[in-house]
Backbone as a chain_set.jsonl record, in Angstrom:
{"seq": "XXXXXXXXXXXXXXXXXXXXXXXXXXXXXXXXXXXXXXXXXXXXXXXXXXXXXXXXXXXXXXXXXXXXXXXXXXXXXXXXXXXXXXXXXXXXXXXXXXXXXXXXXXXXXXXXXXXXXXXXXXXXXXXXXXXXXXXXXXXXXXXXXXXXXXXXXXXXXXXXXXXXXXXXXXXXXXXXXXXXX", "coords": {"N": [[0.854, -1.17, 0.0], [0.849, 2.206, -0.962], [1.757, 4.392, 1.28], [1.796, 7.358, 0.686], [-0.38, 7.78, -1.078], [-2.424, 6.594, 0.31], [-3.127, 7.532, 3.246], [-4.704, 6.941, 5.001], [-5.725, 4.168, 5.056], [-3.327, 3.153, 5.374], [-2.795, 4.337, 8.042], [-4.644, 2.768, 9.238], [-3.785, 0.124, 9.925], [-1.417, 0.246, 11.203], [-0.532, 0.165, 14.392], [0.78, 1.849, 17.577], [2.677, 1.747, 19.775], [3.793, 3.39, 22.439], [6.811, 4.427, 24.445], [6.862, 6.927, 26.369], [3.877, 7.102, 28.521], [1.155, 7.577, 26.644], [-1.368, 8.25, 27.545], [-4.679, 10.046, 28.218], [-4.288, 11.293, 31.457], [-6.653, 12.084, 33.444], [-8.565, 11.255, 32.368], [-10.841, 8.259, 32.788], [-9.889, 4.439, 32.003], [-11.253, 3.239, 30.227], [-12.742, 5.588, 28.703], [-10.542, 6.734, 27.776], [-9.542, 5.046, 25.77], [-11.754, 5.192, 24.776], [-11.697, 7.918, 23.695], [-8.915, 7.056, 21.504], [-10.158, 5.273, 20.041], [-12.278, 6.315, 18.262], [-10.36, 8.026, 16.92], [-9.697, 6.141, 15.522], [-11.291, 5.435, 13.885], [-13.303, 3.958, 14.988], [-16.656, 2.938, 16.109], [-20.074, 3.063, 17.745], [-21.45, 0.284, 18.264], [-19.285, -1.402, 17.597], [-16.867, 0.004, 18.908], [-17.524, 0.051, 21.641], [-17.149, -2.537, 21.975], [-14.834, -3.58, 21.419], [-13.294, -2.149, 22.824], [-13.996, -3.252, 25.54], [-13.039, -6.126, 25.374], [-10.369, -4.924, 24.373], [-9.552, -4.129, 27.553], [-10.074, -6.613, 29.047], [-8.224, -8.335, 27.631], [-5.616, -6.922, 28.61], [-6.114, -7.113, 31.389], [-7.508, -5.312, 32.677], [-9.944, -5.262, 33.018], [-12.396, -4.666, 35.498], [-11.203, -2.366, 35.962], [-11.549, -0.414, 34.4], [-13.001, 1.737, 34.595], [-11.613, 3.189, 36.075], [-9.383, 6.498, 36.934], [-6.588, 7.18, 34.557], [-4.464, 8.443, 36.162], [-4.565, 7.429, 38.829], [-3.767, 4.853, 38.476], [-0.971, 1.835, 38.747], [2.64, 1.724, 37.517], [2.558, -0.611, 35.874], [-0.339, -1.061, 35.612], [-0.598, 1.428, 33.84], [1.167, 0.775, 31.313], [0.384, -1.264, 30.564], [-2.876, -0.127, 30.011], [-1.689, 1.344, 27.756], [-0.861, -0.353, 26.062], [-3.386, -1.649, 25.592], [-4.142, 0.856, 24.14], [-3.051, 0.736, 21.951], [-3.841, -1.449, 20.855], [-6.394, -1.182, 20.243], [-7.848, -1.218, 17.286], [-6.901, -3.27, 16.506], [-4.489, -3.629, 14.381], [-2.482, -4.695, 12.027], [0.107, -4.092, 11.709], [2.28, -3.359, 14.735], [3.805, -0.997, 16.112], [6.413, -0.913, 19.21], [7.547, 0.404, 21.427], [9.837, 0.005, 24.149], [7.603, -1.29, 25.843], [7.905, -2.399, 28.236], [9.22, -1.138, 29.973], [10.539, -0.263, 33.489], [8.082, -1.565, 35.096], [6.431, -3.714, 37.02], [7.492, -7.454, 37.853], [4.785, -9.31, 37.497], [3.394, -8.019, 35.377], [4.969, -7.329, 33.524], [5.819, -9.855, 32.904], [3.107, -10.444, 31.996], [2.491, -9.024, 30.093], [4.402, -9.657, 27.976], [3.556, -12.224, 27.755], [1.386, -11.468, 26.422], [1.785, -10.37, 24.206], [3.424, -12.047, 22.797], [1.09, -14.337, 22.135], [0.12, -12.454, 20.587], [1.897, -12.48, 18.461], [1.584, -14.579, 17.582], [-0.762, -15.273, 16.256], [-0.601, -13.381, 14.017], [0.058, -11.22, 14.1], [2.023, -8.507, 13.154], [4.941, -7.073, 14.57], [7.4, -4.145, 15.567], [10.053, -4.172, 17.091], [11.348, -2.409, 19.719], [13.804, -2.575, 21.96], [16.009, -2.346, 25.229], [16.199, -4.755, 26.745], [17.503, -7.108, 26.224], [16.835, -10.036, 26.431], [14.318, -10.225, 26.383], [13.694, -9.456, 23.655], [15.258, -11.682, 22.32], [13.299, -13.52, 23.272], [10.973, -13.035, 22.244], [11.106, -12.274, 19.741], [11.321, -13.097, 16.029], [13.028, -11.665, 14.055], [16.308, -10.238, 14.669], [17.503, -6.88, 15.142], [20.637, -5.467, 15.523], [21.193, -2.522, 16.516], [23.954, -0.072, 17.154], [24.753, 3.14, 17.578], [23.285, 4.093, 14.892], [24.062, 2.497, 13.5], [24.145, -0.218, 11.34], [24.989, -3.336, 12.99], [24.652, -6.117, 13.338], [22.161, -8.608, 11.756], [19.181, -10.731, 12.053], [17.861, -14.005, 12.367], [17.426, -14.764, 15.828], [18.952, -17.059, 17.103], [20.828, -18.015, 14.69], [22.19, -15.783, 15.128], [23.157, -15.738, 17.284], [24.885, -19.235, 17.123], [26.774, -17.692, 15.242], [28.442, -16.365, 16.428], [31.031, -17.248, 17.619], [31.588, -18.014, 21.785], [29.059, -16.986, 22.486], [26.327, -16.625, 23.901], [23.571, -16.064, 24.446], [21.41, -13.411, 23.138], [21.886, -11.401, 24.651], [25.269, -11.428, 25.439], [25.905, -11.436, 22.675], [25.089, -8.819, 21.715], [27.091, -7.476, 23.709], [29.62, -8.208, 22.576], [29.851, -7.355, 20.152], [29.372, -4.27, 20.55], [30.83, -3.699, 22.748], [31.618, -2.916, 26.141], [31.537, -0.155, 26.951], [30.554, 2.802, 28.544], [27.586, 4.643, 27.373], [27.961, 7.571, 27.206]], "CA": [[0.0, 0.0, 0.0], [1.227, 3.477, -0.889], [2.085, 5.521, 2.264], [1.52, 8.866, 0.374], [-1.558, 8.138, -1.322], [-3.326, 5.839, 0.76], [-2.41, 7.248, 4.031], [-5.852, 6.66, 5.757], [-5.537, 2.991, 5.096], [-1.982, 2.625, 6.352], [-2.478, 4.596, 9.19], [-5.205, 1.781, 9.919], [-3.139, -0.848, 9.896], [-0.44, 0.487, 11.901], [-0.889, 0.418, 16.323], [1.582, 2.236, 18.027], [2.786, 1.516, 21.766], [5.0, 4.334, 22.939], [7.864, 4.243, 25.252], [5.958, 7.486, 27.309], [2.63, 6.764, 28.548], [0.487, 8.365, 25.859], [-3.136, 8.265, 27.975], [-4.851, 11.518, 29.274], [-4.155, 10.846, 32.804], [-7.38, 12.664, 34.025], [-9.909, 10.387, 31.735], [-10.343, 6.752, 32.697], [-9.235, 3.737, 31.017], [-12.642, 3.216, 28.98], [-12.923, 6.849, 28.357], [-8.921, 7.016, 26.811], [-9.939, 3.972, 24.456], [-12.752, 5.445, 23.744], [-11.299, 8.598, 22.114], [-8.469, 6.759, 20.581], [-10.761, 4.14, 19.416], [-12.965, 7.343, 17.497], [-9.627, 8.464, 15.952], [-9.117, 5.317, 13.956], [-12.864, 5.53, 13.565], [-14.276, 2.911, 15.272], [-18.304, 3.867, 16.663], [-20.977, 2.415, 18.144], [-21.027, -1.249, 19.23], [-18.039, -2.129, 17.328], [-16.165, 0.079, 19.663], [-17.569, -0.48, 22.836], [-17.206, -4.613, 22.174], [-13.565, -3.712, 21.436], [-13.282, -1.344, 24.163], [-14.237, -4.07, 26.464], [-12.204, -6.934, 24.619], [-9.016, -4.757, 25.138], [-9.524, -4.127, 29.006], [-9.86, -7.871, 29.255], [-6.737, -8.582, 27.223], [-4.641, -6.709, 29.044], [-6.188, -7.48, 32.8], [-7.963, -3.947, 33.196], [-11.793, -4.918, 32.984], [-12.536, -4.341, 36.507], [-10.619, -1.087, 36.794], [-11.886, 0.224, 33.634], [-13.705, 3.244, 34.935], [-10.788, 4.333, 37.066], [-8.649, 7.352, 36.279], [-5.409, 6.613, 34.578], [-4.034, 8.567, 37.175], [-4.839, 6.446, 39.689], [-3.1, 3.509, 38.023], [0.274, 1.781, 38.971], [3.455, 1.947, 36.215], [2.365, -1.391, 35.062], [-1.512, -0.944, 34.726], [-1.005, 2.48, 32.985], [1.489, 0.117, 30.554], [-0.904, -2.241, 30.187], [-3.801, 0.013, 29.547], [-0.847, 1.712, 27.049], [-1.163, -1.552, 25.163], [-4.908, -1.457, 25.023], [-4.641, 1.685, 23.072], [-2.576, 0.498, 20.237], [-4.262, -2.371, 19.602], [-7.587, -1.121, 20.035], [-8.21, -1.245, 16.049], [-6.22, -4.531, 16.033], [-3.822, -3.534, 13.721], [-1.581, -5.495, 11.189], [1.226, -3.865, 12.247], [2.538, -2.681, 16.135], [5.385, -0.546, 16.676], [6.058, -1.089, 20.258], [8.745, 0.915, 21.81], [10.114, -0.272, 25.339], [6.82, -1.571, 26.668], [7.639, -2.994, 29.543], [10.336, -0.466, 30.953], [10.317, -0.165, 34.407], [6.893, -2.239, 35.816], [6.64, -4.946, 38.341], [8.069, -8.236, 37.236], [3.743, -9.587, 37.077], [2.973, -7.183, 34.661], [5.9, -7.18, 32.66], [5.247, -11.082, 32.42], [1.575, -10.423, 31.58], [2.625, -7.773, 28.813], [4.987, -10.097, 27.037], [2.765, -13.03, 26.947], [0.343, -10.91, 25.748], [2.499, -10.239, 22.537], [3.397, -13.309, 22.174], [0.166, -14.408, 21.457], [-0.859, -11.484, 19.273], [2.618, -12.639, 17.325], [1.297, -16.362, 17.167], [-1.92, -14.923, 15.588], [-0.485, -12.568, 12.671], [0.413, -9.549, 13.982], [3.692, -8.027, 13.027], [5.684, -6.312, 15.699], [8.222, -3.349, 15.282], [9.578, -4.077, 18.651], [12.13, -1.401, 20.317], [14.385, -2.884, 23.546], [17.816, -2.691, 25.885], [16.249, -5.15, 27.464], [18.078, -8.639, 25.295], [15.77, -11.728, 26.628], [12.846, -9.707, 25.758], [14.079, -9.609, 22.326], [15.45, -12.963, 22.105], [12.565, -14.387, 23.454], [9.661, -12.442, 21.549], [11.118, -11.847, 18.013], [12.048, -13.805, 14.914], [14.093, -11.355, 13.63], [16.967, -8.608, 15.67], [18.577, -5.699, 14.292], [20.936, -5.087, 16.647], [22.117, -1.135, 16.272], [24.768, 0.833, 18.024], [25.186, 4.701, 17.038], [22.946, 4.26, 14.39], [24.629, 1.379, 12.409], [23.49, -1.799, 11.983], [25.764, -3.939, 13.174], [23.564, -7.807, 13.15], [20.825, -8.754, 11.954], [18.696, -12.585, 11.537], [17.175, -14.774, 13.534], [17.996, -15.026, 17.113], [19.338, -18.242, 17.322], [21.654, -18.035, 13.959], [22.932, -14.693, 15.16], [24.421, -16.508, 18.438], [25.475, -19.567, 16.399], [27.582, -17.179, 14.249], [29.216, -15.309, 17.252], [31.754, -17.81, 19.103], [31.513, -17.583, 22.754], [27.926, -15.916, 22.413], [25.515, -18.014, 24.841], [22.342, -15.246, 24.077], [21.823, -12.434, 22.454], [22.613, -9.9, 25.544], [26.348, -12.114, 25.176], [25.675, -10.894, 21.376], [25.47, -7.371, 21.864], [28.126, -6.948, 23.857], [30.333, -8.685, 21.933], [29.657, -6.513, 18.725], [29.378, -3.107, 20.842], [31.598, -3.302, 24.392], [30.586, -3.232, 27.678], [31.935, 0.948, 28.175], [29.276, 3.617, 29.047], [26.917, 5.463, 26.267], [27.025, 9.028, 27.725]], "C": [[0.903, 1.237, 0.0], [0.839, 4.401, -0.159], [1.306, 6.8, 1.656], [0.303, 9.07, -0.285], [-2.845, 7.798, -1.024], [-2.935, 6.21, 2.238], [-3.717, 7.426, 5.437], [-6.072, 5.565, 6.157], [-4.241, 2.918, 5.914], [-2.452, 3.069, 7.405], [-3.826, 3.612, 10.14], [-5.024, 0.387, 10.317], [-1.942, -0.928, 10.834], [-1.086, 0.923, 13.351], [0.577, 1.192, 16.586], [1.782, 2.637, 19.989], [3.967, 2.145, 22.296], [5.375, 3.869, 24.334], [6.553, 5.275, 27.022], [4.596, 7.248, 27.003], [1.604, 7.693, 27.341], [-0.96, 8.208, 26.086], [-3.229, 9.718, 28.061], [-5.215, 10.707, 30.46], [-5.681, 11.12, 33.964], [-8.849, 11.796, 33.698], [-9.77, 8.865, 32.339], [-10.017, 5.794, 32.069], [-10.215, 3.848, 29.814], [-12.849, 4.892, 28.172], [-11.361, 7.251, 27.153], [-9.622, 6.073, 25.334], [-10.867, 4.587, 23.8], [-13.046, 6.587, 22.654], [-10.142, 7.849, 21.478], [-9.262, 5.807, 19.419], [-11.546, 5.088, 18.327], [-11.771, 7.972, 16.645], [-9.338, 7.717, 15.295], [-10.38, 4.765, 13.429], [-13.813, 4.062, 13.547], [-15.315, 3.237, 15.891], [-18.994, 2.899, 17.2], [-20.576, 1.22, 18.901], [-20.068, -1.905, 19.089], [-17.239, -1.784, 18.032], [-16.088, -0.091, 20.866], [-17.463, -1.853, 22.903], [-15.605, -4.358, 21.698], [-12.67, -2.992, 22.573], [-13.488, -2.678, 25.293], [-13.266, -5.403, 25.729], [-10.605, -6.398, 24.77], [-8.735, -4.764, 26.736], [-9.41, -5.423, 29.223], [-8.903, -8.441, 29.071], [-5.566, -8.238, 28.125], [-5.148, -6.495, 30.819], [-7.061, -6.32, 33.203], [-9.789, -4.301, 33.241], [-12.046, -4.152, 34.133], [-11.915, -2.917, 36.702], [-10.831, -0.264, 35.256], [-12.486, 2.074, 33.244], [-13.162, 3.903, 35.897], [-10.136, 5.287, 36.265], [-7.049, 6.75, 36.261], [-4.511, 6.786, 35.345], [-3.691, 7.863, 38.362], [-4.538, 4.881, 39.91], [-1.889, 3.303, 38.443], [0.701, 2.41, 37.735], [3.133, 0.78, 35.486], [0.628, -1.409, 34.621], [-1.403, 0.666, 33.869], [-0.082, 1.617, 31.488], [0.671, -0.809, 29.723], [-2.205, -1.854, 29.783], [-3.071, 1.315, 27.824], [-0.935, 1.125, 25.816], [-2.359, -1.275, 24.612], [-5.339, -0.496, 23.778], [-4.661, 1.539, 22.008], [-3.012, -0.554, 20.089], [-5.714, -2.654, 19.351], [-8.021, -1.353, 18.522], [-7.793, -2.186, 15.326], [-5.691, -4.48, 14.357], [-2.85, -4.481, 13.239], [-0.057, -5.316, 11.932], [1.596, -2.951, 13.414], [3.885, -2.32, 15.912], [4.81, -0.157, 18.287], [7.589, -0.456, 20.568], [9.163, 1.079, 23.339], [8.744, -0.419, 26.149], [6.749, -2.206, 27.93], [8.671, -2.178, 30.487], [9.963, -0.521, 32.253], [8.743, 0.071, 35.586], [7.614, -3.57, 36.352], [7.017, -5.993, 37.503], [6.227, -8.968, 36.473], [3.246, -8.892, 35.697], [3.643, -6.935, 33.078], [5.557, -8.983, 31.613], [3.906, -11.703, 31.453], [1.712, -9.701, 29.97], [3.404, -8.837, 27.476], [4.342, -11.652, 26.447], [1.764, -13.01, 26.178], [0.515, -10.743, 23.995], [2.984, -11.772, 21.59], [2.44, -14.096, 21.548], [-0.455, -13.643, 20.314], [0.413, -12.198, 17.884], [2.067, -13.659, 16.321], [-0.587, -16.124, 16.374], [-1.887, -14.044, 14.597], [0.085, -11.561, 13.164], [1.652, -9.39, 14.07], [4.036, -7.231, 13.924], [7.086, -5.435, 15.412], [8.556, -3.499, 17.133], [11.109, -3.477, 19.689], [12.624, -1.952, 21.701], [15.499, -2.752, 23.881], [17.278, -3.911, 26.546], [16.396, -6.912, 26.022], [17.381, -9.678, 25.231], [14.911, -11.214, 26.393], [13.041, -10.018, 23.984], [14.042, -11.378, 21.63], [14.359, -13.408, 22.331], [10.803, -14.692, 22.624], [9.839, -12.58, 20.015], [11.645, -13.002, 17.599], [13.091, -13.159, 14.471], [14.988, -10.431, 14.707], [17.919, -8.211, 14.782], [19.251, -5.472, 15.568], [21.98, -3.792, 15.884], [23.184, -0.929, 17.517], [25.457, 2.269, 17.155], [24.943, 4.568, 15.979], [23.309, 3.296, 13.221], [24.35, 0.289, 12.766], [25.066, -2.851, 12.247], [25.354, -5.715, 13.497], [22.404, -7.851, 12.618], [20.043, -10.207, 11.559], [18.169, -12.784, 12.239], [17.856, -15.458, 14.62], [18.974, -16.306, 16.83], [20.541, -18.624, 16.329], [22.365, -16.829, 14.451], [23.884, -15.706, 16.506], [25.05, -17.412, 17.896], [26.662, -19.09, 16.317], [28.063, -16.729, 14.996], [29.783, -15.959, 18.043], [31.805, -17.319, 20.348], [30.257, -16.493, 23.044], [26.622, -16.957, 23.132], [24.175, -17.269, 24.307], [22.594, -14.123, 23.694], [21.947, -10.918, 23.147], [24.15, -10.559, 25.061], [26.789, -11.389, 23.147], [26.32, -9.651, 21.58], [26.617, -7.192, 22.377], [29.305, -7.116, 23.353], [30.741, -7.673, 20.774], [29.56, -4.725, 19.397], [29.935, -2.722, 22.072], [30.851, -3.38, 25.332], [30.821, -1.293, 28.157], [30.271, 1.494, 28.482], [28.948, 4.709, 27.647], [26.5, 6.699, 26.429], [26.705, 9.864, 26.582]], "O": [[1.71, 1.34, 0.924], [-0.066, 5.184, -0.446], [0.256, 7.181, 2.173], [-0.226, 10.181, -0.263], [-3.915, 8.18, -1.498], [-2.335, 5.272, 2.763], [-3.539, 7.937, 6.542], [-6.523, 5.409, 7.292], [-4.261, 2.61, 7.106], [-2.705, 2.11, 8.135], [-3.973, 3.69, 11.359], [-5.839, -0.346, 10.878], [-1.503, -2.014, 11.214], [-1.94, 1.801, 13.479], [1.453, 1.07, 15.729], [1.304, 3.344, 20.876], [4.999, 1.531, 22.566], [4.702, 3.224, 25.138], [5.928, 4.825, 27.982], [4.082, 7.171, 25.887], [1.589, 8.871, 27.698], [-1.75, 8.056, 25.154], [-2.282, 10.503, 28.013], [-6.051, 9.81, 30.564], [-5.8, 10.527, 35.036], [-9.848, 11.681, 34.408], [-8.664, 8.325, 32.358], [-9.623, 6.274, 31.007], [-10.012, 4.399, 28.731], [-13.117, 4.99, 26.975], [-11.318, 7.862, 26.085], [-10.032, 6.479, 24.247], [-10.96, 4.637, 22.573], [-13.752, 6.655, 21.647], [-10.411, 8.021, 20.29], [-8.976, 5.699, 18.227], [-11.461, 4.546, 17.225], [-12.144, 8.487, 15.59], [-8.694, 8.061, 14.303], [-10.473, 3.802, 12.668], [-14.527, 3.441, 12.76], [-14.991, 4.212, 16.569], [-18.51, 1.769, 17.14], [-19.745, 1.089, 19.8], [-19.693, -2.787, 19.863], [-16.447, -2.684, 18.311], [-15.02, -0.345, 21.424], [-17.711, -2.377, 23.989], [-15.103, -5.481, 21.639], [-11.574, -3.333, 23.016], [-12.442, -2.731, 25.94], [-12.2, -4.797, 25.847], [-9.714, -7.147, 25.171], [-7.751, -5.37, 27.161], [-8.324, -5.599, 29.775], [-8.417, -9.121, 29.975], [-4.677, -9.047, 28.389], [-4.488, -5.691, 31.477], [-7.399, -6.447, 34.38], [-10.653, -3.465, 33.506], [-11.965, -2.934, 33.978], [-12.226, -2.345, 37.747], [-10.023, 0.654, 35.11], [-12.446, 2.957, 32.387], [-13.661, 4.832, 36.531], [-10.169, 5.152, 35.042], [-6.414, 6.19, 37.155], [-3.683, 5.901, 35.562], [-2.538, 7.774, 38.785], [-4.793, 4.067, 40.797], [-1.29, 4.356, 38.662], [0.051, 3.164, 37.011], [3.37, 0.923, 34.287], [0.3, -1.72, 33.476], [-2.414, 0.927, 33.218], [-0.69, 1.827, 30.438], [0.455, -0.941, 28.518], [-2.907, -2.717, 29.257], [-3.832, 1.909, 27.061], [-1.052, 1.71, 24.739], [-2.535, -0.796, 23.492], [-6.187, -0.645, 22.898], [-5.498, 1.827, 21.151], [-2.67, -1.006, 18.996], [-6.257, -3.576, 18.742], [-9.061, -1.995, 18.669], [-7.956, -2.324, 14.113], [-6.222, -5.039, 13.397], [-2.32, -5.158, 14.119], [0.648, -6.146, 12.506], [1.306, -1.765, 13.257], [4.844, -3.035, 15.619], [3.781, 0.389, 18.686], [8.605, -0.832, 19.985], [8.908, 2.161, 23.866], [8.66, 0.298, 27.146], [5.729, -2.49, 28.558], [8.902, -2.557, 31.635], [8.797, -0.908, 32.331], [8.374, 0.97, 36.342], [8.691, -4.151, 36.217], [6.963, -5.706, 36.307], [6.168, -9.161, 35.259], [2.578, -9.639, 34.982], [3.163, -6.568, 32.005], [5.265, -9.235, 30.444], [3.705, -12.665, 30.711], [1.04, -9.953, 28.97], [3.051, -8.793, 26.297], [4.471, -12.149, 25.328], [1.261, -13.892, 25.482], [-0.223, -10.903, 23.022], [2.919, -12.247, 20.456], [2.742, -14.604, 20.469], [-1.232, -14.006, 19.43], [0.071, -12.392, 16.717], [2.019, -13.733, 15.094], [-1.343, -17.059, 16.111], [-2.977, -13.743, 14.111], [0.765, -10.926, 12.357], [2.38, -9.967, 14.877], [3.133, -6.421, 14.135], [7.99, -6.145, 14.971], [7.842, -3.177, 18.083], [11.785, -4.308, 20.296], [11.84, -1.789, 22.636], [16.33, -2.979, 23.002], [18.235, -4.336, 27.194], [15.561, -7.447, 25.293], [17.22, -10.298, 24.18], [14.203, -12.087, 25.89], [12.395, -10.848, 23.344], [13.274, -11.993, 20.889], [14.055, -14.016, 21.304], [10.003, -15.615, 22.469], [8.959, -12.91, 19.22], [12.253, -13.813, 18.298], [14.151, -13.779, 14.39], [14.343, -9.891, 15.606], [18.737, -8.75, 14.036], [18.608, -5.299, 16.603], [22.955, -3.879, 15.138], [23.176, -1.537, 18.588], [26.391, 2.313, 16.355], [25.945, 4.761, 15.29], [22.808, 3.413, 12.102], [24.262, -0.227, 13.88], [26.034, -2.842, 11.486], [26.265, -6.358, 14.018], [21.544, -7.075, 13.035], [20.518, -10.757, 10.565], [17.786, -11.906, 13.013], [18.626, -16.414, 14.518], [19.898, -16.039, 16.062], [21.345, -19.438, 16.784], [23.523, -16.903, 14.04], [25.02, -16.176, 16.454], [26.212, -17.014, 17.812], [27.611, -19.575, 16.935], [28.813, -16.048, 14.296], [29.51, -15.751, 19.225], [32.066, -16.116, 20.37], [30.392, -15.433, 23.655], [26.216, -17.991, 22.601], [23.552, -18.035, 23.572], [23.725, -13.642, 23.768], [22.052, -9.803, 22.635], [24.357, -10.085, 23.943], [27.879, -11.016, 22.713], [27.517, -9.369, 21.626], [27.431, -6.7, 21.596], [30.154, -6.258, 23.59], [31.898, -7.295, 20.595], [29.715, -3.884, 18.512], [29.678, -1.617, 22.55], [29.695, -3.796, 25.418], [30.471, -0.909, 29.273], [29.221, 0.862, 28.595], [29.794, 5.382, 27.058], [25.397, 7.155, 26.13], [26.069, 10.906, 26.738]]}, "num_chains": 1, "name": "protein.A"}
């Protein structure tokens, strides 16, 4: 599909799960979904039965009608999720979704993807964190300062890297251990 002349379609196909929380903190969960869910123009019953279908997915039914405010760091993550895949999109760019939440949550978040993988959906999926990677994706680009420096499927990239047990062992291998100030 052509980006530039179809870019109503793409942009319906594409979810996006930012790093910062991207709710309004003041609306509750159902209320956030329910304007993003109107900007990729979903209405009526189709959105409230997907509106309710994400809260479930990602553990929030019950706390649906709280303010996001009022949420930990892992249910505002988790209702983070909900947003982008309210329109159950083809393709997720997901950029550090699980940064710094409880280990439950984090657990909950990645089996969550895992399943959406094992059901079609493509994943653009942004991490420092290595076993997330390894454990979620088929493919890793592994950058440093903007150059690619690997890229394949997990399991051939270690292979190919004597003395490389996983693909944190990877990385550092191919980019040092100093400090990235």
């Amino acid at each position: 599909m052509d980006a530039s002349r179809n870019t109503r379609g793409v942009r319906a196909l594409i979810g996006l799960v930012p790093q910062d929380i991207a709710l309004y903190p003041t609306l509750t969960a159902r209320e956030n979904l329910r304007y993003f869910g109107r900007l990729y123009g979903l209405k009526g019953r189709t959105l409230e039965e997907r509106i309710a279908e994400c809260l479930a997915l990602v553990g929030l039914t019950e706390k649906g009608n709280q303010r996001v405010s009022t949420f930990s760091g892992g249910m505002q993550r988790r209702a983070n999720l909900a947003a982008g895949l309210l329109h159950e999109p083809k393709l997720l760019f997901l950029d550090e979704p699980t940064v710094g939440i409880d280990p439950q949550s984090r657990a909950f978040i990645l089996e969550e993807l895992s399943q959406l993988r094992q059901h079609g959906t493509t994943m653009i999926y942004t991490t420092h964190y290595m076993e997330e990677a390894e454990g979620l994706c088929t493919r890793i680009l592994v950058l440093d300062e903007g150059r690619t420096l690997a890229q394949g499927q997990p399991r051939d990239l270690i292979a190919a890297a004597p003395g490389c047990g996983n693909i944190e062992d990877l990385f550092f291998t191919l980019t040092g251990k100093r400090f990235r100030d």
